[in-house]
C-alpha positions as CSV (number, residue, x, y, z in Angstrom):
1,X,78.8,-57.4,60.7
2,X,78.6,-56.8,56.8
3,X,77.6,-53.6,55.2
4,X,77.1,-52.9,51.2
5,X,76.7,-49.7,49.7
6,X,72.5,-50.2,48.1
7,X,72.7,-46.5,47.2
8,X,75.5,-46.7,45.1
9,X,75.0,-50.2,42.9
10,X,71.5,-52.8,43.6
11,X,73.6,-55.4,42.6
12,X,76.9,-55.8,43.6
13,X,78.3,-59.0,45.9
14,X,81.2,-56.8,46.9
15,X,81.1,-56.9,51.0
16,X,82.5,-54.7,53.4
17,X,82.9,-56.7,56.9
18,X,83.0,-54.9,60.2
19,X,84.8,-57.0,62.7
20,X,83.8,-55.7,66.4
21,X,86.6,-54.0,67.4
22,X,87.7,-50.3,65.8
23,X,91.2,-52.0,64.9
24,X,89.4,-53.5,61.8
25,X,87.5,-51.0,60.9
26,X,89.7,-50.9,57.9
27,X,87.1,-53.9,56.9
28,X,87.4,-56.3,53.8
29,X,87.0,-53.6,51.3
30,X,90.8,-52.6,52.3
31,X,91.8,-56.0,51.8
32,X,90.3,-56.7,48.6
33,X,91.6,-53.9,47.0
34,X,95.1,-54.2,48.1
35,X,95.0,-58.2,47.3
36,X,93.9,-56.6,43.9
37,X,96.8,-54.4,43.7
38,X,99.4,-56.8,45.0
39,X,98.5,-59.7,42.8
40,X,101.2,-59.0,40.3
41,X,103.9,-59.2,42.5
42,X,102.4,-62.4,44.6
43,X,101.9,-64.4,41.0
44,X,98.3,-65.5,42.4
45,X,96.9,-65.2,38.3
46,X,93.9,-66.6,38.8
47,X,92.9,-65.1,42.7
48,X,94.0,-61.6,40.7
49,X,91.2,-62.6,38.1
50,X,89.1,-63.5,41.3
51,X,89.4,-59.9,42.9
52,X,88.8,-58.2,39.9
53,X,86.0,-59.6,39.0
54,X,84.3,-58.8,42.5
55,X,85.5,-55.3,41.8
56,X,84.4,-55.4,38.2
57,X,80.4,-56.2,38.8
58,X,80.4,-52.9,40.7
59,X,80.4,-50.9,37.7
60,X,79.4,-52.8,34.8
61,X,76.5,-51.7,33.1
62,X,72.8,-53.2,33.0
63,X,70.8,-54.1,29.7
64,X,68.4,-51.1,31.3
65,X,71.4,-48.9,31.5
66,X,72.3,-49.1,27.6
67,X,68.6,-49.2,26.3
68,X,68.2,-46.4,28.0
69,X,71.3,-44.5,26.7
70,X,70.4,-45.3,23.0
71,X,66.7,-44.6,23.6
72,X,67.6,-40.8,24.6
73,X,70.1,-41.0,21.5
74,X,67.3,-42.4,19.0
75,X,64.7,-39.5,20.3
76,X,67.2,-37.0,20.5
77,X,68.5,-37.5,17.1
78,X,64.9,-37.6,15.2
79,X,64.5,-34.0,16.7
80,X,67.5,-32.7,15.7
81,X,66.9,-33.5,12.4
82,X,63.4,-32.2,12.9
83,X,65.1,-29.1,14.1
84,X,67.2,-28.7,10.5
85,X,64.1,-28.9,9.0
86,X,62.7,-26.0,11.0
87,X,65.6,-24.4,10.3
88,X,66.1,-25.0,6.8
89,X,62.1,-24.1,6.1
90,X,62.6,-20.4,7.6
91,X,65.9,-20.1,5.8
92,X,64.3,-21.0,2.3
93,X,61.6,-18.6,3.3
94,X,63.9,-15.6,4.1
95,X,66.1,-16.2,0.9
96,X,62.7,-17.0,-1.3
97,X,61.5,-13.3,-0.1
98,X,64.4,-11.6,-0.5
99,X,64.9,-10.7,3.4
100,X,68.6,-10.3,3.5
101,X,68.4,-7.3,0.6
102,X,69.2,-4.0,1.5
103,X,66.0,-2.2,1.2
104,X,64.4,-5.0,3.1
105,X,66.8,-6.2,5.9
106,X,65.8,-3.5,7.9
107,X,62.2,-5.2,8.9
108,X,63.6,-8.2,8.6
109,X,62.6,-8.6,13.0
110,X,59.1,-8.8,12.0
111,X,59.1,-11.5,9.5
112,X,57.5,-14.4,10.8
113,X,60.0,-16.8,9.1
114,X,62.9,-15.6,11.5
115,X,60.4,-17.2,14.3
116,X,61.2,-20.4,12.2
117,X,64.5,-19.8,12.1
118,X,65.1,-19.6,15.7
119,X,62.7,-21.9,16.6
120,X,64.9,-24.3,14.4
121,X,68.2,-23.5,15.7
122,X,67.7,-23.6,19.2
123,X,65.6,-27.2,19.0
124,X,68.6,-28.2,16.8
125,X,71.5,-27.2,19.4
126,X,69.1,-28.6,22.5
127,X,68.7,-31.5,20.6
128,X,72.2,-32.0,19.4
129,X,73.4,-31.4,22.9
130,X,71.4,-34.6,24.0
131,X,72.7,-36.6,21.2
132,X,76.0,-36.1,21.4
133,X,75.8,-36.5,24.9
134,X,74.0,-39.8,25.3
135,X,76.0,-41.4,23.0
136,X,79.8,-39.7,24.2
137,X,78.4,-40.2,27.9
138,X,79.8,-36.7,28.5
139,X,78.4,-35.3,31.3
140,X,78.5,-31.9,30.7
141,X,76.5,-32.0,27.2
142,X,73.9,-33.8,29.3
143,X,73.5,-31.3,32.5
144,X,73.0,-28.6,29.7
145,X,70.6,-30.7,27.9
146,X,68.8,-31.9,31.3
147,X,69.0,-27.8,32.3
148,X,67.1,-26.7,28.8
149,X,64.8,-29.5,28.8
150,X,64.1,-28.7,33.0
151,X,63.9,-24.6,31.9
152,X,61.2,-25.7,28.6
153,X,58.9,-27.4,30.9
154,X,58.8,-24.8,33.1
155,X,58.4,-22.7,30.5
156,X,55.0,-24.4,28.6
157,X,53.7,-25.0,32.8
158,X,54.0,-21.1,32.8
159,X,52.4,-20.6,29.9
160,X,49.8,-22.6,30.2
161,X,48.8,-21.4,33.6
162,X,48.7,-17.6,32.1
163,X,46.2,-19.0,29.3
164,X,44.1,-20.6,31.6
165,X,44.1,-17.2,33.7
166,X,43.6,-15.1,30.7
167,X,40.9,-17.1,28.6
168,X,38.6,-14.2,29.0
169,X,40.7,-11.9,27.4
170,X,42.3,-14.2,24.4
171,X,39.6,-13.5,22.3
172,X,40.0,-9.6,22.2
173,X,43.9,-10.7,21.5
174,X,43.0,-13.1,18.9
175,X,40.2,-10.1,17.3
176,X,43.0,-8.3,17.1
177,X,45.2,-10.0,15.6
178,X,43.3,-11.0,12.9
179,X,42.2,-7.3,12.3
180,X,46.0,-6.2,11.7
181,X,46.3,-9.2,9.6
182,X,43.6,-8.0,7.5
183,X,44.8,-4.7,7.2
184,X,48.5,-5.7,6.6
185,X,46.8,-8.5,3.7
186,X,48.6,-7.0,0.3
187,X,51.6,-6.0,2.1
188,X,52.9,-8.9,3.9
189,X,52.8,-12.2,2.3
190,X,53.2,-14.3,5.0
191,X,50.0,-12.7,6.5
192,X,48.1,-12.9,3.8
193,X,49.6,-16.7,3.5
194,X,48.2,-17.4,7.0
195,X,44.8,-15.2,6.2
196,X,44.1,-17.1,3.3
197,X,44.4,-20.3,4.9
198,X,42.7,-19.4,7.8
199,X,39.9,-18.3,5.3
200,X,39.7,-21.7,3.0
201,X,40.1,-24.1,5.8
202,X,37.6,-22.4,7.9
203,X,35.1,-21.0,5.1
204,X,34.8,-17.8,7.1
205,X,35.4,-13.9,6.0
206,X,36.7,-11.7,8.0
207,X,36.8,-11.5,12.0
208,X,33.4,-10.8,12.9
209,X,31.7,-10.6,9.2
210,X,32.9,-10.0,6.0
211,X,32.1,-6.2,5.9
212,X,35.5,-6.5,8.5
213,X,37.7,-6.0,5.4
214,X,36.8,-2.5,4.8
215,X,39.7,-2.1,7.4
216,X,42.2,-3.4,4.5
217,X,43.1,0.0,2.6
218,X,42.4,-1.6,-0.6
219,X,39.1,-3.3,0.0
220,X,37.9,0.1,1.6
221,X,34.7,1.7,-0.2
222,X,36.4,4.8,-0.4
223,X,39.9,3.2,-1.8
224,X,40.0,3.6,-5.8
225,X,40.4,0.6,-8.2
226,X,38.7,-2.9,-8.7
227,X,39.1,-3.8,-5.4
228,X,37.0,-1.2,-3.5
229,X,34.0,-2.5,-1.5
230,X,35.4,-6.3,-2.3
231,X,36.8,-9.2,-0.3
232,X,40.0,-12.0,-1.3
233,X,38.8,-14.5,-3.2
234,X,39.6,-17.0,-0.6
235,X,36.4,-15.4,0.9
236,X,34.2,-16.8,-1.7
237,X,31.9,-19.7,-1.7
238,X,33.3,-21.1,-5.6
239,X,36.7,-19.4,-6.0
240,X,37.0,-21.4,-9.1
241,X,35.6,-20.4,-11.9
242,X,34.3,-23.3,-14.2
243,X,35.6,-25.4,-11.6
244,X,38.8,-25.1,-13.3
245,X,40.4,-21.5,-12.9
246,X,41.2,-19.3,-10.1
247,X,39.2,-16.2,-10.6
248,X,40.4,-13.8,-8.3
249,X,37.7,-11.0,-8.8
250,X,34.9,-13.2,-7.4
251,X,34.5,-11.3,-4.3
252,X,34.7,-7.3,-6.2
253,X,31.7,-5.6,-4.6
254,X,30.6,-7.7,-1.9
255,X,30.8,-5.8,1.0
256,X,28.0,-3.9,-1.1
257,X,25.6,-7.2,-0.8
258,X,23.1,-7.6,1.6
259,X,23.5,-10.4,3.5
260,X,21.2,-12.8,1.7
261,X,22.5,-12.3,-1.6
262,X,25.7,-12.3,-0.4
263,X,25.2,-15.6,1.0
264,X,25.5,-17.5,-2.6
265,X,28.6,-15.7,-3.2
266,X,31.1,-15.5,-0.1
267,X,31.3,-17.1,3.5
268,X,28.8,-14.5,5.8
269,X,30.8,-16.0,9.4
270,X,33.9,-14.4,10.7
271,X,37.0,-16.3,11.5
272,X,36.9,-15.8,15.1
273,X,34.2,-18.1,15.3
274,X,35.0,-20.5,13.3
275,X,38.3,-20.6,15.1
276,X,36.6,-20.5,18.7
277,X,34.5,-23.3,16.9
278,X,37.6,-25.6,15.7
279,X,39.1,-25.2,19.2
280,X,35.6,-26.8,20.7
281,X,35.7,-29.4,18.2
282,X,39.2,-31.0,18.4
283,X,40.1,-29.9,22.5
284,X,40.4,-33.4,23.1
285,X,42.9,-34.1,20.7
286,X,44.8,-30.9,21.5
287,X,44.8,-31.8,24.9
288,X,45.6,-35.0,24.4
289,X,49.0,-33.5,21.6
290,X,50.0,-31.5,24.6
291,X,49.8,-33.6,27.5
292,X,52.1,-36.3,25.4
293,X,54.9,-33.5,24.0
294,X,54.8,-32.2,28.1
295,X,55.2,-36.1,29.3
296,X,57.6,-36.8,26.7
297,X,59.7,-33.7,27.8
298,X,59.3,-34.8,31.3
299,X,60.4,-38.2,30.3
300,X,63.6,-37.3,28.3
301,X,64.2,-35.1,31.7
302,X,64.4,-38.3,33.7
303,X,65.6,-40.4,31.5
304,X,68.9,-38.0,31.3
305,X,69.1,-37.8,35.1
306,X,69.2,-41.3,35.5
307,X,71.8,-41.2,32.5
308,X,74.0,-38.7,34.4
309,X,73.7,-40.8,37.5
310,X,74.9,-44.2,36.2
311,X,78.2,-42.4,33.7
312,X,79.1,-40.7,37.8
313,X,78.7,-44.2,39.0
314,X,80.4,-46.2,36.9
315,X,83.7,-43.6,36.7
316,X,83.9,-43.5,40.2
317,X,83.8,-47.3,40.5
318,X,86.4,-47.5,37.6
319,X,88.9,-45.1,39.6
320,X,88.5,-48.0,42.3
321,X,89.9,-50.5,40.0
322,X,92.8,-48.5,39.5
């Protein structure tokens, strides 16, 4: 009778034959490795050449096997250079603000471009782990790699799960969000970075209307200066003036229009429906971003297992050859 090992190589010729009785139970397997190792001493050159060649298709690799390997190396290298971009974006934005002084390292938690900066390092070091491992075919860089990848995905599942569960309440989240946005606007540049883009993009004012910005400390009717009782200029309908210059005093007074002269001069609509509005409008296409960076996770998840599971095969057929 003639066994093979299908669990361990699909396409190896290597037999190992079972006579009948338990004497020879020691089976071909025996024989052809110590034919292999005696060779040199019997002179048989070309039946050694014979016996290591049976022993050699055992753990040679396939075509899928190395397009495999470099395709995890390619993908894994493009995001750890994505990864040093994140990186090196929050970086220039900490240095450009001057977050590393004294008299400012202190909030330095809150700044947004420390997200970045995390955010970069930790999809650089994930990434770099794959890399590295794919093309050394070290094992261990690739179990960590396979283990954060594995960890991520649960990760967005759980997340997206506790979205779904808590739709009902995002937009009270999301109201207030933008609210301390608003009222953090002159003080906090990214803020009023993303406020201002959120603003022009969206031609809305506000989170509910543009009277919302009495919230802001400065826009207040009861503040003093130019800027009581207005709004940014991103909340105006023609922030340009002449079509050519920036005037940033087009919205001085507005919360003091009613809302049909007010209509020729900034954007009445709140951002929170313009946002809920953008979602509706391109859900497909965000479903469609996230369902690809979750299947391309997943993918790169299997991909490495498979990986890790033909480097264990073909060392443990290369200790047979020795």
């Amino acid at each position: 009778m003639s066994l093979f090992f299908p669990e361990l190589c699909s396409n190896c010729i290597l037999v190992y034959s079972k006579a009948g009785s338990r004497e020879s139970d020691t089976g071909e397997f025996d024989i052809v490795s110590k034919e292999y190792m005696e060779s040199g001493t019997n002179g048989g050159r070309n039946h050694s050449h014979t016996v290591f060649s049976r022993i050699q298709r055992y753990y040679s690799y396939s075509w899928m096997d190395y397009f495999l390997k470099y395709f995890l190396f390619l993908c894994t290298l493009l995001f750890t250079v994505l990864g040093l971009l994140v990186l090196g974006l929050g970086m220039w934005g900490l240095i450009s603000k001057e977050s590393f002084a004294k008299e400012k390292v202190g909030s330095i938690g809150t700044d947004p471009m420390l997200l970045l900066v995390t955010l970069g390092l930790l999809l650089t070091m994930l990434c770099l782990s794959g890399c590295v491992g794919a093309l050394r075919e070290n094992s261990c860089l690739l179990k960590l790699f396979s283990a954060a990848v594995l960890v991520l995905v649960s990760a967005q599942v759980l997340a997206a799960i506790l979205l779904y569960s808590l739709q009902d309440q995002l937009g009270g989240y999301l109201r207030s969000g933008i609210l301390t946005a608003m009222a953090r606007y002159q003080d906090d540049l990214d803020l009023r970075f993303i406020t201002d883009e959120i603003q022009t993009n969206l031609q809305c004012c506000g989170a509910d209307n543009y009277r919302d910005w009495e919230v802001n400390i400065y826009y207040n009717c009861s503040a003093p200066g130019v800027l009581a009782c207005g709004v940014p200029a991103t909340c105006c309908v023609n922030p340009l003036e002449n079509g050519t210059v920036w005037n940033s005093q087009c919205g001085v007074g507005a919360q003091l229009l009613d809302e049909f002269t007010a209509q020729s001069v900034i954007f009445l609509g709140g951002c929170l429906g313009g946002i809920s509005r953008w979602v509706e409008l391109h859900n497909g296409v965000i479903g469609t971003v996230c369902i690809v960076v979750l299947g391309t996770q997943i993918l790169t998840l299997f991909i490495t297992t498979w990986l890790l599971e033909t480097i264990q095969r073909h060392r443990f057929y290369n200790s047979l050859t020795y």
